[in-house]
C-alpha positions as CSV (number, residue, x, y, z in Angstrom):
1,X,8.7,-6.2,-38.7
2,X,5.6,-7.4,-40.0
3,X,6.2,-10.7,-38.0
4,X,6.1,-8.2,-35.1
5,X,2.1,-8.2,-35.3
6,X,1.6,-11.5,-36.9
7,X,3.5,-14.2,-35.2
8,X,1.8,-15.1,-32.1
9,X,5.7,-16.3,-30.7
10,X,7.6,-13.2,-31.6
11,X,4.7,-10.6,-30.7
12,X,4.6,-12.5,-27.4
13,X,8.2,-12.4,-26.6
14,X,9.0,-8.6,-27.8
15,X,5.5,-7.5,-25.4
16,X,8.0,-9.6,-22.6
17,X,11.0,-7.8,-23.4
18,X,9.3,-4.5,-24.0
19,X,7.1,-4.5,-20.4
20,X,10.9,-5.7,-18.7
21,X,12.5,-3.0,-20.2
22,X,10.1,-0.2,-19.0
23,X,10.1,-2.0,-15.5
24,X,13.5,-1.9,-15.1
25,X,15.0,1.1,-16.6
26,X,12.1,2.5,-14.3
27,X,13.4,1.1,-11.2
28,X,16.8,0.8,-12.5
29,X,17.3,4.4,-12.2
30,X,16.9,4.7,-8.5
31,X,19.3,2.3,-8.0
32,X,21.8,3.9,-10.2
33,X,21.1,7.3,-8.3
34,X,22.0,5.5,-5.0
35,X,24.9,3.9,-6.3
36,X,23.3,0.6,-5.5
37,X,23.9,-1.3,-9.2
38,X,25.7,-4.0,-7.6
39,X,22.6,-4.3,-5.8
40,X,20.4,-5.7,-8.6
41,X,23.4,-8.0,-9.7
42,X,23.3,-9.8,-5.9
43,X,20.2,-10.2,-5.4
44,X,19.3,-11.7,-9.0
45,X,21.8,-14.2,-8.5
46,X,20.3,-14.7,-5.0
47,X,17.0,-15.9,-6.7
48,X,18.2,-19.3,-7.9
49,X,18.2,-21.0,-4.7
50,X,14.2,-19.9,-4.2
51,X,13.6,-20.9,-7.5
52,X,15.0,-24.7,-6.6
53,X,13.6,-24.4,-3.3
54,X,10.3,-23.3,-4.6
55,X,10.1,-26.4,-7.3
56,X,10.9,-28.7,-4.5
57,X,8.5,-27.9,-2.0
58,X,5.2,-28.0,-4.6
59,X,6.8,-30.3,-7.0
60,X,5.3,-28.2,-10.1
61,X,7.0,-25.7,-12.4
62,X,4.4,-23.0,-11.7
63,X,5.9,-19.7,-13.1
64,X,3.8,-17.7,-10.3
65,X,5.4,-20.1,-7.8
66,X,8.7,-20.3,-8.9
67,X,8.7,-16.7,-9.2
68,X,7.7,-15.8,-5.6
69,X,10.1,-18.2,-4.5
70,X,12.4,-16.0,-6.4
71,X,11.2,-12.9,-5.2
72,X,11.2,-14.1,-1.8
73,X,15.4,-15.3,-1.9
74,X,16.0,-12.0,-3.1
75,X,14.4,-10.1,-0.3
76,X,16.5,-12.1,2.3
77,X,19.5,-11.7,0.9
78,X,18.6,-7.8,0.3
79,X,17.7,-8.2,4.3
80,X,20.8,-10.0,5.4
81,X,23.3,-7.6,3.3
82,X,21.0,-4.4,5.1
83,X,21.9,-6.6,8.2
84,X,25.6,-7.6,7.7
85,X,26.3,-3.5,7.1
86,X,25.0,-2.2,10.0
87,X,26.1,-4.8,13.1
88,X,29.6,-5.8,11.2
89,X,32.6,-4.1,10.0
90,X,32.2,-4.9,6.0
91,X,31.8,-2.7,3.8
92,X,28.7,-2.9,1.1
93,X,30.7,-4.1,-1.6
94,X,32.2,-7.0,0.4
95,X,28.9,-8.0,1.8
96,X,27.5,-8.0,-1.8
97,X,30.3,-10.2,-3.2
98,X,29.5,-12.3,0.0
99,X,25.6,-12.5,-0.8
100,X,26.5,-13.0,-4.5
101,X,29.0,-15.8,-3.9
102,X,26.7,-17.7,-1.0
103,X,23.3,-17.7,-2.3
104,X,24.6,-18.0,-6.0
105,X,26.7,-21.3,-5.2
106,X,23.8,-22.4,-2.6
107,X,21.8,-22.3,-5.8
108,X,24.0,-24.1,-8.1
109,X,24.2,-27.0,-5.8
110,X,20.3,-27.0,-5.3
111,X,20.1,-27.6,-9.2
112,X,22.7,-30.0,-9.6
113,X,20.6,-32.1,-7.1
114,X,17.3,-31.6,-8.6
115,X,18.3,-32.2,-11.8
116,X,19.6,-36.0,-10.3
117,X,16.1,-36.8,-9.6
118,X,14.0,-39.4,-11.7
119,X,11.1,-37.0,-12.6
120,X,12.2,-35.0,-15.4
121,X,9.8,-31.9,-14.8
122,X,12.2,-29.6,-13.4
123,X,14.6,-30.2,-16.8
124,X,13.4,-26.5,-17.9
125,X,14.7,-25.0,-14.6
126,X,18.1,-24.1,-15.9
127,X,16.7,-21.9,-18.3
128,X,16.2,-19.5,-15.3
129,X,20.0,-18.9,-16.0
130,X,20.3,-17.0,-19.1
131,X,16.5,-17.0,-19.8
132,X,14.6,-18.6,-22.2
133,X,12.5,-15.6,-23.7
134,X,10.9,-17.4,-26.5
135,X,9.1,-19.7,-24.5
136,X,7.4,-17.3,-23.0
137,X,3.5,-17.5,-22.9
138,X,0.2,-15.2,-22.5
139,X,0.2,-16.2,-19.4
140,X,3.7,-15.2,-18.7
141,X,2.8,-11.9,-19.3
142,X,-0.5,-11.3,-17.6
143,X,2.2,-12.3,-14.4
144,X,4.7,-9.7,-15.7
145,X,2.1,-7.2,-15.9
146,X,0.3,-8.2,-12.7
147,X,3.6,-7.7,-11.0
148,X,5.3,-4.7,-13.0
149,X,2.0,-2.2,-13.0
150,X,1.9,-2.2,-9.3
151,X,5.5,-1.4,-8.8
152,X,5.8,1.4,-11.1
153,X,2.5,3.0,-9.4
154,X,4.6,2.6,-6.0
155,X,6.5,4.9,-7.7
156,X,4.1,7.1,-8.9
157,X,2.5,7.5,-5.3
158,X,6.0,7.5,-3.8
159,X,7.9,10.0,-6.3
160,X,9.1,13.0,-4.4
161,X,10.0,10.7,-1.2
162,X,12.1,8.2,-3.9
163,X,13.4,11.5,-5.4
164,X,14.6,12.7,-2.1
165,X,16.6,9.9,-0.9
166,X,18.2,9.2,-3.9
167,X,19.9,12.4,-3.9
168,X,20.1,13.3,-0.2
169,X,19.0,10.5,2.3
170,X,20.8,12.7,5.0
171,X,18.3,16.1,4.4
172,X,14.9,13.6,3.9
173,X,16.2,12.3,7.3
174,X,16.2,15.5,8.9
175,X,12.8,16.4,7.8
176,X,11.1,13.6,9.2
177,X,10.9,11.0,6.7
178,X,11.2,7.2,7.3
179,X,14.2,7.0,5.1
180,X,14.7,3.1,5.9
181,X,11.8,1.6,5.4
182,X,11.7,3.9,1.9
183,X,15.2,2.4,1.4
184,X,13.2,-1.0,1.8
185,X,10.3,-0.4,0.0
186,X,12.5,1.0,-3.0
187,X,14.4,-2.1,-2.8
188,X,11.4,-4.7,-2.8
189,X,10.5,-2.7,-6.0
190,X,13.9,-3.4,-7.4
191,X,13.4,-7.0,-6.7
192,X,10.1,-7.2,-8.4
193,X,11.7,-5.8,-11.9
194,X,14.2,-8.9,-11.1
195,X,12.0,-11.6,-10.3
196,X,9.8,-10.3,-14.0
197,X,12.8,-10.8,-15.9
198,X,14.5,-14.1,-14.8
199,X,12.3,-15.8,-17.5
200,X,13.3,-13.3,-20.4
201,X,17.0,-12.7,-19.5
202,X,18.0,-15.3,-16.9
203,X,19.8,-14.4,-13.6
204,X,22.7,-13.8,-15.0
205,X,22.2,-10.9,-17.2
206,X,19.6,-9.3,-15.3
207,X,21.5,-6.5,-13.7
208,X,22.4,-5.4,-16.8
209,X,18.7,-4.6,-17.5
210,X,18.4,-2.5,-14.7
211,X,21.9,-0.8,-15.0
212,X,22.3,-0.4,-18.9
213,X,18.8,1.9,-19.0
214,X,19.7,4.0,-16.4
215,X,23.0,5.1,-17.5
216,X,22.5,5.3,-20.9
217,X,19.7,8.1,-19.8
218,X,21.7,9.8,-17.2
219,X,24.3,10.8,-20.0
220,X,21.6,12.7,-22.0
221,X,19.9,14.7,-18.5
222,X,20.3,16.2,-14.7
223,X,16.0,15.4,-14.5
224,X,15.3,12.5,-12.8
225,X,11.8,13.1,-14.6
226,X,13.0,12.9,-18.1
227,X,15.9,10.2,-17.0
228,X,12.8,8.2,-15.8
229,X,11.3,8.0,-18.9
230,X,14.2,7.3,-21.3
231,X,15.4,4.6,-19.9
232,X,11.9,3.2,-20.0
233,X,12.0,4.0,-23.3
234,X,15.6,2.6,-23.9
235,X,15.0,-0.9,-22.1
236,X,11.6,-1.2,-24.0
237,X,13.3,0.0,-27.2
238,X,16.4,-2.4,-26.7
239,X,13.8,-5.5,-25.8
240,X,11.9,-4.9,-29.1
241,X,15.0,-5.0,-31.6
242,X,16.7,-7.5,-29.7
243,X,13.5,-9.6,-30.3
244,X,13.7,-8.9,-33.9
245,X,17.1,-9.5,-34.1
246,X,17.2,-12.8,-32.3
247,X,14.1,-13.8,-34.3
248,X,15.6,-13.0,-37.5
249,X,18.9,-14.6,-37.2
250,X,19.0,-18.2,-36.4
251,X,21.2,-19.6,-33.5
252,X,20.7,-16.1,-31.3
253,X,19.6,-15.8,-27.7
254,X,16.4,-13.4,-27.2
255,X,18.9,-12.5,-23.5
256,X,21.5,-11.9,-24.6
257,X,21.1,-9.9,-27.7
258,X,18.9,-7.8,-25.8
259,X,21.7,-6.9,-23.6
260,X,24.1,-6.4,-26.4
261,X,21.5,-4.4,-27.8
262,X,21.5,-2.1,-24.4
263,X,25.3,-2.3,-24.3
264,X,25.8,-0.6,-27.6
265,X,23.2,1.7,-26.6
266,X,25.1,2.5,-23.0
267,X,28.0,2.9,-25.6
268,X,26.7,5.5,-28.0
269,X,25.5,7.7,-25.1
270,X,28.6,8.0,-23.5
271,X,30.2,9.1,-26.9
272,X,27.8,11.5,-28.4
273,X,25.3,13.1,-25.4
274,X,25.9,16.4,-25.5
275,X,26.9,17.5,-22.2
276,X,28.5,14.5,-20.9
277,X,29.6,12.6,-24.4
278,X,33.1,12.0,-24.8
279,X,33.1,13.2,-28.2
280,X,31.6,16.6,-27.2
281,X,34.1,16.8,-24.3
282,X,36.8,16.0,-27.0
283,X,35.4,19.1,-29.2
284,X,34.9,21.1,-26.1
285,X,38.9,20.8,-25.2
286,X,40.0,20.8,-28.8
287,X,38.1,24.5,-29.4
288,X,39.5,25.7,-26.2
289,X,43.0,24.9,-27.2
290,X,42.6,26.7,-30.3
């Protein structure tokens, strides 16, 4: 723990994980309210081809660049999905494994041919899936930060419109509000806590930062307010130790752990919370029958 402070690497990389983590459980909440996880989980995987596109038309691994390129993918593919509910027949969750399995392969193939070329500078691009957290930089995180604050004061300014159409889009529609271009807004926010952690936890195991979080919290409260908060506090708390962990013990992935980290988190929750815990519903039933 003392590392935590010293070394320039691990302080770096658990600030990373820690800033994701509040980002995301943040966001990640919302999106759990509006049974929209699979959400997150398309449109991360819908980042890879902007990152490849992104290298190819500037030629330089630019994390801003590659990033907005990211950020940009995502968007579509959140627009196109929006798009293929409303004028089609398919249902969300075959337009989502549609998006997923288009823009995910599209993606795949884009970095199979870049990595064919004779410059050798987009090598490090494949780290954009499973993340490579310990290479992560100052700069890194002044991008992070320059793109997490903002978000999270969207939701500040935007809390009791967010609050109502996660729990009753129908009712905020009836009172006037612009429940679409909320939707929108809510879900450009969601792809801002993506494109932040594509470097830390790669685009495969983003959605579980924004999922894990939020459900872990939800077992523990019914106020989105308090919800909010702990699963800030569990995505920053699960980044830190899974820093430490990975740091400690050689051969370990800063991703990965991390998510194993929220994983056994989501896991306790659902067993001991006290009004929704499994084990409490076990005693509940087992004092009744007696």
């Amino acid at each position: 723990m003392f590392d935590l402070f010293t070394d320039y690497t691990l302080r770096t990389v658990a600030l990373g994980t820690a800033i994701l983590g509040v980002v995301s459980g943040v966001l990640g909440c919302f999106a759990l309210l509006r049974r929209q996880a699979l959400l997150g989980d398309a449109m991360s995987h819908a980042t890879l081809p902007g990152i490849a596109l992104a290298f190819f038309l500037t030629g330089r691994r630019d994390p801003l660049l590659l990033l907005l390129g990211a950020a940009i993918a995502a968007w579509l593919a959140a627009l196109l999905l929006l798009g293929i509910t409303r004028t089609t027949r398919l249902k969300e969750d075959s337009g989502l494994a549609l998006i997923l399995a288009v823009f995910f392969g599209f993606g795949l193939m884009l970095f199979s041919w870049l990595q064919q070329r004779p410059d050798a500078a987009q090598a490090g691009l494949k780290s954009f899936l499973f993340g490579q957290a310990a290479a992560l930089v100052t700069t890194d995180l002044l991008v992070m930060l320059l793109l997490g604050l903002p978000g999270l004061l969207v939701v500040l300014l935007f809390w009791k419109q967010f609050k109502l159409i996660s729990f009753d889009p129908d009712y905020a529609q009836s009172l006037g509000l612009p429940v679409r271009r909320l939707s929108l807004l809510l879900t450009s926010l969601i792809v801002i806590a993506i494109v932040i952690g594509l470097q830390t936890v790669g685009v495969v195991l983003m959605s579980a930062m924004l999922v894990a979080p939020a459900a872990a919290a939800r077992q523990w409260t019914d106020r989105l307010g308090l919800m909010v908060l702990l699963a800030a506090l569990f995505g920053a708390g699960a980044g830190l130790v899974g820093s430490v962990i990975s740091a400690t013990a050689r051969g370990m992935a800063t991703g990965p752990t991390i998510v194993l980290c929220l994983g056994v988190l989501t896991l306790l929750s659902l067993l001991l919370a006290p009004r929704r815990g499994l084990v409490w519903a076990w005693r509940r039933r087992h004092r009744s029958r007696v």
